[in-house]
C-alpha positions as CSV (number, residue, x, y, z in Angstrom):
1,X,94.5,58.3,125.3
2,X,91.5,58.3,127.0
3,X,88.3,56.6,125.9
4,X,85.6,59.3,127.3
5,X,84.1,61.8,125.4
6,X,82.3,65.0,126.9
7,X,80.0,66.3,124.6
8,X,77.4,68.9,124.2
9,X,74.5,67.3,122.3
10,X,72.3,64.6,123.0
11,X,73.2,63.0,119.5
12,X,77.2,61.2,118.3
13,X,78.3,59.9,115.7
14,X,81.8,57.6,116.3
15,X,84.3,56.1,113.3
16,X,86.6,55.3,116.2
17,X,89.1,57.7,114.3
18,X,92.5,57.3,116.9
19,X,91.7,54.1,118.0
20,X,93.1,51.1,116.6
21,X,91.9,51.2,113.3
22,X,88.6,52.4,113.1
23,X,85.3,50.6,112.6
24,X,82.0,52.4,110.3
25,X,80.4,55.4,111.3
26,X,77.7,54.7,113.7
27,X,75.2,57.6,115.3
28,X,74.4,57.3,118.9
29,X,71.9,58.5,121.1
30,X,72.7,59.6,124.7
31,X,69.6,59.8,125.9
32,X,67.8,58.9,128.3
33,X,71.2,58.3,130.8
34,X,72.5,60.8,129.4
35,X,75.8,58.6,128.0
36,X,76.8,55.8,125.5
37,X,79.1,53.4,125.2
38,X,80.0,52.6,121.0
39,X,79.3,49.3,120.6
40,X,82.1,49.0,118.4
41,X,85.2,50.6,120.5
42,X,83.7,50.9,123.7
43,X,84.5,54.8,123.9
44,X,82.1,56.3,126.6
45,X,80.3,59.4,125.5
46,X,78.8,61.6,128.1
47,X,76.6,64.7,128.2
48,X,78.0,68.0,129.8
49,X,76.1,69.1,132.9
50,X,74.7,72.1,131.1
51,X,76.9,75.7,133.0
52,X,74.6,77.6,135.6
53,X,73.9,81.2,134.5
């Protein structure tokens, strides 16, 4: 299982639901780098490069 997480908003929230055995809900911002890490499980959360139209 991997430990990245592409997303499409600038706000997360992470329980670490599927990894070990959780931890509480946190909310994350990804701004301004545009990716977290949770403090709590270390999964990376990054922001999806928004598609060309």
């Amino acid at each position: 299982m991997t430990n990245i997480l592409y997303v499409e908003q600038n706000q997360v929230s992470c329980e670490g639901t599927g990894i070990s055995d959780g931890h509480p809900r946190i909310f994350l911002k990804l701004e301004p780098s545009n990716q977290v890490v949770c403090p709590y499980c270390s999964r990376q959360f990054i922001l999806k490069a928004p598609a060309d139209i």
